[in-house]
C-alpha positions as CSV (number, residue, x, y, z in Angstrom):
1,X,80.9,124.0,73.5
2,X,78.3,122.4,70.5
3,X,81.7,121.9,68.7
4,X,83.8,119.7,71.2
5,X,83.5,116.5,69.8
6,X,84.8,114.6,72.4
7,X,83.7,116.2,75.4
8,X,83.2,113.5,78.4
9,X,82.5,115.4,81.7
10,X,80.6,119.0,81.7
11,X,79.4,120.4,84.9
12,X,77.6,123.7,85.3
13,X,75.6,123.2,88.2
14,X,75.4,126.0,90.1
15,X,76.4,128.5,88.0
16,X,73.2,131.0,88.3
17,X,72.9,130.4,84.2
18,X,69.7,131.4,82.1
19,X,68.2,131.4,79.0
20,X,67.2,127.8,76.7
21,X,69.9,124.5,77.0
22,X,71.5,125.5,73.4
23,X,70.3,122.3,70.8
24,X,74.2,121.7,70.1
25,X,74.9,120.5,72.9
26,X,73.4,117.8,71.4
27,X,76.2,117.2,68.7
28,X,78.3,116.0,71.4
29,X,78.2,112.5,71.0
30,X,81.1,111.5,73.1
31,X,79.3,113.5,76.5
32,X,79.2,110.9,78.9
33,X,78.1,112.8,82.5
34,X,76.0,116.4,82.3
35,X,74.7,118.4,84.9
36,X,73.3,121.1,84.4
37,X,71.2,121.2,87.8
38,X,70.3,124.2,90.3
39,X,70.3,127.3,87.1
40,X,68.2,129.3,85.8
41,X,67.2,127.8,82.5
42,X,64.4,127.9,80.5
43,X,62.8,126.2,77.4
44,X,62.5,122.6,76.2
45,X,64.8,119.8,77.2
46,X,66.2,118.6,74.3
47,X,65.6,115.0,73.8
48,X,67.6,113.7,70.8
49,X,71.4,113.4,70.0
50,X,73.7,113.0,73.2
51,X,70.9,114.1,75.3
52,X,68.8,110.9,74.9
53,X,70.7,109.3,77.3
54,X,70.2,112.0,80.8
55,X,67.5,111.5,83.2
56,X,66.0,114.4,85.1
57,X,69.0,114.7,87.6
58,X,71.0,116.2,84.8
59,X,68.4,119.3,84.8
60,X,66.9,119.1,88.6
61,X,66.3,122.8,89.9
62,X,65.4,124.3,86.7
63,X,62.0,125.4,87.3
64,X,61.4,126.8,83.9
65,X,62.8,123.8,82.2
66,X,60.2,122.2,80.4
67,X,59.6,118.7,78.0
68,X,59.4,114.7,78.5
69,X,62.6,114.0,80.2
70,X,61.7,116.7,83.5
71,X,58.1,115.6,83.6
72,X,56.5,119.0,83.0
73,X,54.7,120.2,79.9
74,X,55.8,122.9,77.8
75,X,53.4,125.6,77.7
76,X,50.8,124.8,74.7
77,X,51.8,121.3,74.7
78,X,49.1,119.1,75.7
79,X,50.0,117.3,79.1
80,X,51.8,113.9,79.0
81,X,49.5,110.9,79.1
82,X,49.0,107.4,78.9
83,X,48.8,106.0,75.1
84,X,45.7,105.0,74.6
85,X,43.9,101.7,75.1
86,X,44.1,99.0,72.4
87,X,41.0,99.1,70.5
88,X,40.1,95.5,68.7
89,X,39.3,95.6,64.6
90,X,35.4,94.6,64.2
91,X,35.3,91.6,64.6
92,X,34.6,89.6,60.9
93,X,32.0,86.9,61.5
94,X,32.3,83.6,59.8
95,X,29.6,82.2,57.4
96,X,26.9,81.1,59.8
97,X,29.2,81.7,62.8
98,X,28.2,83.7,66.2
99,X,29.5,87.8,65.6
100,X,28.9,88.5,69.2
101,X,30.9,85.2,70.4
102,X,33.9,86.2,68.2
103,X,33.8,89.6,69.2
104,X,34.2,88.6,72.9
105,X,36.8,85.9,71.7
106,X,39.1,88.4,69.9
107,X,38.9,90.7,72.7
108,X,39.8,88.6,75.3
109,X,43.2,87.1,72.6
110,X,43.9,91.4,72.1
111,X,44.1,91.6,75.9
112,X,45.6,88.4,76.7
113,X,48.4,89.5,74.1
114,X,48.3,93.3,74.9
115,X,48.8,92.0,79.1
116,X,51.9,90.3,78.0
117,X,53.4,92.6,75.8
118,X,53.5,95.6,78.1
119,X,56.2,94.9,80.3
120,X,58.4,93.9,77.3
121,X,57.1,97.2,75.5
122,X,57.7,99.1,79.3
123,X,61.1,97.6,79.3
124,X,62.2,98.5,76.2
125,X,60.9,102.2,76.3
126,X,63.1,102.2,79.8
127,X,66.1,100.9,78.7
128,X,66.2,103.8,75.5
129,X,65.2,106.4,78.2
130,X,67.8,104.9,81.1
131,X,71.5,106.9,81.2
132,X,74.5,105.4,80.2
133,X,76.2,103.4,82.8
134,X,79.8,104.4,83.5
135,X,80.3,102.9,87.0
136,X,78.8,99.4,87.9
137,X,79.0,96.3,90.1
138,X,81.4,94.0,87.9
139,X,80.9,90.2,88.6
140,X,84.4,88.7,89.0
141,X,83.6,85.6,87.3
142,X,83.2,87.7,83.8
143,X,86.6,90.1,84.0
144,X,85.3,92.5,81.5
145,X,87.1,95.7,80.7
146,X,85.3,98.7,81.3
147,X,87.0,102.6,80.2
148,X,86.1,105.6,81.9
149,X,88.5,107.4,79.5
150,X,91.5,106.1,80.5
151,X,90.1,105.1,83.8
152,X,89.7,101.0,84.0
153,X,87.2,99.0,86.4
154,X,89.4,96.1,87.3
155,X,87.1,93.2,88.5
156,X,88.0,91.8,91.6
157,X,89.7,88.5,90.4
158,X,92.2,90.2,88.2
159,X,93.8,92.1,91.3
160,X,94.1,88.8,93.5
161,X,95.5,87.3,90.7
162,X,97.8,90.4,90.4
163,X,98.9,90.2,93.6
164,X,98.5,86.6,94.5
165,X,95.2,86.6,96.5
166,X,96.9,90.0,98.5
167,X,99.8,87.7,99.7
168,X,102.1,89.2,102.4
169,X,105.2,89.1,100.2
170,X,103.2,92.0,98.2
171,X,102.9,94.0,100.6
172,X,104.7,98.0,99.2
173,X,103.5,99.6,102.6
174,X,100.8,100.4,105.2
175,X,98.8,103.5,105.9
176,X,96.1,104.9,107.4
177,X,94.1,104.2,104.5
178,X,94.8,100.7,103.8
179,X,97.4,98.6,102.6
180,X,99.5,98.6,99.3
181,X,100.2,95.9,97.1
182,X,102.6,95.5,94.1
183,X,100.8,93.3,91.8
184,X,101.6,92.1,88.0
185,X,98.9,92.7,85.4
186,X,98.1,90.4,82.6
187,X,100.0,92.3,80.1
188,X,102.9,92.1,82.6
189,X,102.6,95.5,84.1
190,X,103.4,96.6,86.9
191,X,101.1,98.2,89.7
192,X,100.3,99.3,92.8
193,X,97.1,98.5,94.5
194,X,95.9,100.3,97.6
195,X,93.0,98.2,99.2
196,X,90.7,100.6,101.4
197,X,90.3,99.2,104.7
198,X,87.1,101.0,105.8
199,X,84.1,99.1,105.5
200,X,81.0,100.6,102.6
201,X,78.4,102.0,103.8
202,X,75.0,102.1,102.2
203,X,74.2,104.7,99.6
204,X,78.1,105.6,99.5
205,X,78.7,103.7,96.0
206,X,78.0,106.7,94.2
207,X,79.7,109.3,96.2
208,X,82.9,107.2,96.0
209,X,82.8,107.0,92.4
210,X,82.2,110.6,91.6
211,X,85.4,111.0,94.3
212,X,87.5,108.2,92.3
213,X,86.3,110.3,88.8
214,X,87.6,113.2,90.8
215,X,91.1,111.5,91.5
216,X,91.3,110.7,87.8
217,X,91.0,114.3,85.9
218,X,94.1,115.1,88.3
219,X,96.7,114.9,85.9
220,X,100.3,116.2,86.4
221,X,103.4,115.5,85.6
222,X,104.1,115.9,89.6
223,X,101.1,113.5,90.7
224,X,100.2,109.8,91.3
225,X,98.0,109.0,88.0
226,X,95.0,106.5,89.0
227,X,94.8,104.2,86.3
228,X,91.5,101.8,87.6
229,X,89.7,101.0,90.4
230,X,87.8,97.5,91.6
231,X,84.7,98.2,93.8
232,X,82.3,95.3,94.8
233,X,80.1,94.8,97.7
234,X,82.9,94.1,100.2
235,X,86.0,95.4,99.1
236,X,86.8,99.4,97.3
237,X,90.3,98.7,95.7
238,X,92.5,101.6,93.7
239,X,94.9,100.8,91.3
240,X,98.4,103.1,90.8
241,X,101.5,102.8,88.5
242,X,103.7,100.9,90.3
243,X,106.9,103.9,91.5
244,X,110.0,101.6,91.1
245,X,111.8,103.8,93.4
246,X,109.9,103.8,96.7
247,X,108.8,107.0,98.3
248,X,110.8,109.7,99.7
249,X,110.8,108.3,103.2
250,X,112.2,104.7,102.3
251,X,115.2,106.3,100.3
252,X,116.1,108.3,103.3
253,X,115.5,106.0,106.1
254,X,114.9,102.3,104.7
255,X,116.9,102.3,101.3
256,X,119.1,98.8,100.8
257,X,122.7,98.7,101.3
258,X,123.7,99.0,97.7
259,X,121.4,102.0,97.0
260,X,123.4,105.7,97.1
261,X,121.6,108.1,99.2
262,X,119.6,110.7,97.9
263,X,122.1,113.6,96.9
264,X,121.5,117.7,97.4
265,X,120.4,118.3,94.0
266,X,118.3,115.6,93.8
267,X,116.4,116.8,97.2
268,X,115.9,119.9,96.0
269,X,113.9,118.7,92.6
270,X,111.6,116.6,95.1
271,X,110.9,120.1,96.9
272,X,110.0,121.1,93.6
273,X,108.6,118.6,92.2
274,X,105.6,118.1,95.2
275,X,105.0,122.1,95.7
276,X,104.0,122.1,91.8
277,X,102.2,118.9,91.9
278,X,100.2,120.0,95.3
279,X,99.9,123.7,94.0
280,X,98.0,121.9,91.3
281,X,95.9,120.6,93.6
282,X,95.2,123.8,95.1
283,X,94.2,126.1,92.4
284,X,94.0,124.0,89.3
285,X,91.6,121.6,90.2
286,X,87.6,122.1,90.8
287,X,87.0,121.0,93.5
288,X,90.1,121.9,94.9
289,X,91.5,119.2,96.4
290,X,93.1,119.2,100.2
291,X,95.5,116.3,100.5
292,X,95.6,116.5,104.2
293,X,98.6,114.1,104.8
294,X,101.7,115.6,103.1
295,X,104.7,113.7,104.4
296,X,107.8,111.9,103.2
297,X,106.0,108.9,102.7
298,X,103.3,109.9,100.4
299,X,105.7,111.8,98.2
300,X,106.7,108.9,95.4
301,X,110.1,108.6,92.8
302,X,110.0,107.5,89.4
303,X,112.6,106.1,87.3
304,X,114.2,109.7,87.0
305,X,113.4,110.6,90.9
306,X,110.9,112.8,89.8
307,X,108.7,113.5,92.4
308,X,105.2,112.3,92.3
309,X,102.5,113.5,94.6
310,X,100.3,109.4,95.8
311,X,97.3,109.2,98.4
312,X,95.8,113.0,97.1
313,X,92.5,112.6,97.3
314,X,92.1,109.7,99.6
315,X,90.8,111.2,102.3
316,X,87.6,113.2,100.7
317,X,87.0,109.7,99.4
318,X,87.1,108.1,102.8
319,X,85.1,110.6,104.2
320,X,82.5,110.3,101.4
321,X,79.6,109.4,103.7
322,X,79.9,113.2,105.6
323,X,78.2,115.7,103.9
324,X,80.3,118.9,105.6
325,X,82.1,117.4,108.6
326,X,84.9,115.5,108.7
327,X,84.2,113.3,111.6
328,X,88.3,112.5,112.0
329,X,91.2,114.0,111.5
330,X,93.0,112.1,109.3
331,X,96.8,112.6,108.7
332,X,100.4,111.5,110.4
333,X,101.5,112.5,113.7
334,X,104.1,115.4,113.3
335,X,102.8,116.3,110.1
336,X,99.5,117.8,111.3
337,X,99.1,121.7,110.7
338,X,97.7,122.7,115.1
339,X,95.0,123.8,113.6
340,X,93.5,121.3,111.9
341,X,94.6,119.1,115.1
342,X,92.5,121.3,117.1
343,X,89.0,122.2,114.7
344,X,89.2,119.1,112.4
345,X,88.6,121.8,109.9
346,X,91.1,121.3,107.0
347,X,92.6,123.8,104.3
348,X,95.3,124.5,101.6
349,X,97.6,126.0,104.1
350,X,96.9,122.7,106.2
351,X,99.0,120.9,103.0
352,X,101.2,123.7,102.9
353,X,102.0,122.9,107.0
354,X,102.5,119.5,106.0
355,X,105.0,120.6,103.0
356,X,107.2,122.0,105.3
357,X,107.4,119.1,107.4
358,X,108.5,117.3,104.4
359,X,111.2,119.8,103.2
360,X,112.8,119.0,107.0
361,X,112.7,115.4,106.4
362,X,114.7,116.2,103.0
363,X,117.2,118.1,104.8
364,X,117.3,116.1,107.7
365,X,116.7,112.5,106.9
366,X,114.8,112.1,109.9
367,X,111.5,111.3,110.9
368,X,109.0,113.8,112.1
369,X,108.0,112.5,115.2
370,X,110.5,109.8,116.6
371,X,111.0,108.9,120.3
372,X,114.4,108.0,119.7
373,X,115.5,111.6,119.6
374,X,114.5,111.6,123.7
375,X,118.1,109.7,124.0
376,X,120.0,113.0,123.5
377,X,117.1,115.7,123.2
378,X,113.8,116.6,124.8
379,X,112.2,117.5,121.2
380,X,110.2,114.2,119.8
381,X,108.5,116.3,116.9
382,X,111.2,117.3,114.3
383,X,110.2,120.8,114.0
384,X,110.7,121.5,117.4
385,X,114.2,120.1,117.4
386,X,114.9,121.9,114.3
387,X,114.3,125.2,115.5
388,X,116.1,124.1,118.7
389,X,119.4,123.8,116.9
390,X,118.8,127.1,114.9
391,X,118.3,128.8,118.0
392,X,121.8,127.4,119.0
393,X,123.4,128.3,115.0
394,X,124.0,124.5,115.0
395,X,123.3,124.4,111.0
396,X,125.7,121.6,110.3
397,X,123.8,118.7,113.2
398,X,120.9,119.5,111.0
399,X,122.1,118.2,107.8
400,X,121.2,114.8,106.7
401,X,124.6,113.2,107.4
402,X,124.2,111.1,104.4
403,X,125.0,114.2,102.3
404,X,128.3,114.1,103.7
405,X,129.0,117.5,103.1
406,X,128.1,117.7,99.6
407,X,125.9,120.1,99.7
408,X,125.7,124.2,99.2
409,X,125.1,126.0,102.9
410,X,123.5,128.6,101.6
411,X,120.9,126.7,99.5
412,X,120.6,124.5,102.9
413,X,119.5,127.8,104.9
414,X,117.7,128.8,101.9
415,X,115.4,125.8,102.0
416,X,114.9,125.8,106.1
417,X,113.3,129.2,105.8
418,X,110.8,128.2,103.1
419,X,110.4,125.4,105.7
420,X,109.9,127.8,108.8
421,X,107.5,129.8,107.0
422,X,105.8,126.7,105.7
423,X,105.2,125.9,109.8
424,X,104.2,129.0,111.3
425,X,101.6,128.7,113.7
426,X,98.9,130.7,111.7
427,X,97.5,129.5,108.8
428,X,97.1,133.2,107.6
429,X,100.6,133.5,107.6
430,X,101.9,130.5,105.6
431,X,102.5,130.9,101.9
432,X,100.6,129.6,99.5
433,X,101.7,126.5,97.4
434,X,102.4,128.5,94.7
435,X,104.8,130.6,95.8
């Protein structure tokens, strides 16, 4: 590990390890965030290189850890103290002049000057013990830039300017977390900013950052990249690439006029596309992440209708101020695996429930719950009228009539079983993502 360079992030907390912290560690000098908390470890802290710039959190739960940084003394060191008191020169009498008068007279200027000194000397000894800083309140009136590898902090004034103070006209959608907004950066780019409608709660800031540093290692060629964030005492603000072909849901069921429908081939990347960008979620990424709202909506095109996995994530970070509750169920009616409905308890197979809603909303082009369907059905939820038709070998009413016919049967059947086994009622009997 001594010989990655440019190391950011390492994490081994909780990992049962033993023996000393090996010194090159220290020779990382781009380590930004260590924790090496709850181990066994033993010996001195190391204090110099890299490691100059951790606090005790970084080694918390090592009782065997030893050295300045964790407060305890190293066996045969003597114990940390106070440096000693300032101790006055003799005093040097003038020619016919009083020795005990200027000895009393320097010693009073000594602690006069020693009084004032110590908080500067305090504050300076501080600031080369204090962490680095990667996350902080940014004043919108200074606009600085601040990297988190490629993860920006976007002050507050540069997104309303982006999207004109969150005008109307801006609006890209609504959800359950928030609102979207297309705005334009300075350099003219485009993005998509998703304002957070719950309010902050005290003591949260740091749990949502380490959730939006979470987000940001997620990188796939099949998900939403988050490239910055805005966070400030009233308002938690993420910023996206802006998708300049809508999600999966508008090109079925909202797309303009002069916009050609989404053909068979086409669908079947986007089934592809999202089941490697949420398998990715599932077993490539630690933590694991649980989406918990897979739908039409949150699956995103790019410029080659590539699918793109948006909103992962989201709802650890809203719940951020549970410790190992949710305290709502958060996700889309229609699109909500029964048993997560039911315990509020979430899991990868509740993704891969929603997954298989989505595949029926590619083949179908409808929506997943929609009262209109009460006109010539009794089935408002889309998997129930799906399996209605099956049981009545009505393939062809099932078949987004957009397609108009140009599509393969037998890849159509194909895909409604993956679909059907993607919605059975048992979580235990769902696939996984990955297959």
């Amino acid at each position: 590990l001594g010989k990655l360079s440019k190391l950011r992030f390492l994490r081994l907390n909780n990992n049962s390890l033993s023996g000393p912290i090996p010194m090159s560690l220290t020779n990382i000098t781009a380590l930004q965030v260590l924790d090496l908390s709850n181990n066994h470890l033993s010996g001195v802290v190391p204090d110099n290189g890299s490691f100059s710039l951790f606090t005790p959190i970084s080694f918390a739960n090592n009782l065997d850890l030893c050295g300045p940084v964790t407060g305890h003394p190293c066996p045969g060191s003597p114990p940390f103290s106070p440096p000693p008191p300032f101790v006055p020169p003799p005093p040097i009498s003038a020619p016919g002049g009083n020795s005990a008068t200027g000895a009393i007279a320097g010693g009073v200027a000594a602690g006069a000057a020693l009084l004032f000194a110590a908080p500067a000397i305090a504050f300076a000894w501080w600031r080369r013990r204090k962490p680095q800083e990667f996350f902080f309140d940014v004043p919108a009136e200074e606009d600085p830039e601040v990297h988190l590898g490629q993860l920006k902090r976007f002050s507050l004034r540069e997104l309303q300017v982006a999207t004109d103070t969150f005008s109307n006209k801006n609006i890209l959608g609504r959800g359950g977390f928030g609102k979207v907004y297309k705005g334009r950066l300075a350099d003219g780019s485009l993005v998509a900013v998703k304002r957070l409608k719950e309010e902050r709660t005290p003591g949260g800031e740091l749990q949502f950052q380490t959730e939006v540093e979470m987000i940001s290692m997620a990188v796939h060629r099949n998900l939403l990249r988050l490239r910055g964030f805005c966070m400030t005492p009233t308002e938690r603000l993420l910023v996206y690439p802006y998708m300049a072909n809508g999600s999966v849901a508008s090109c079925l069921r909202e797309r303009p006029p002069h916009q050609e429908p989404l053909d068979w081939p086409t669908r079947k990347r986007i089934a592809l596309g999202s089941a490697r960008g949420l398998s990715y979620l599932h077993d490539h990424c630690d933590p694991k992440i649980i989406h918990r709202d897979v739908k039409a909506a949150n699956i995103l095109l790019d410029e080659e209708f590539e699918a793109v996995v948006g909103d992962f994530g989201l709802a650890k970070l809203m719940d951020y101020k549970d410790t190992h509750v949710t305290t709502a169920v958060r996700g889309t009616i229609g699109h909500i695996a029964p048993e997560y409905l039911s315990t509020g308890k979430s899991s990868e197979k509740t993704d891969v429930f929603g997954y298989g809603i989505m595949l029926l909303e590619l083949i179908t082009g409808q929506r997943a719950f929609d009262l209109a369907r009460l006109a010539n059905d009794d089935d408002v939820m889309l998997l129930d009228w799906v399996k209605g038709l099956l049981k009545e070998k009505k393939l062809e009413m099932l078949v987004d009539p957009d397609l108009q016919n140009n599509y393969i049967e037998a890849e159509v059947e194909q895909l409604i079983q993956v679909a059907l086994l993607c919605t059975q009622g048992s979580p235990m009997d769902r696939p996984k993502m990955s297959e």
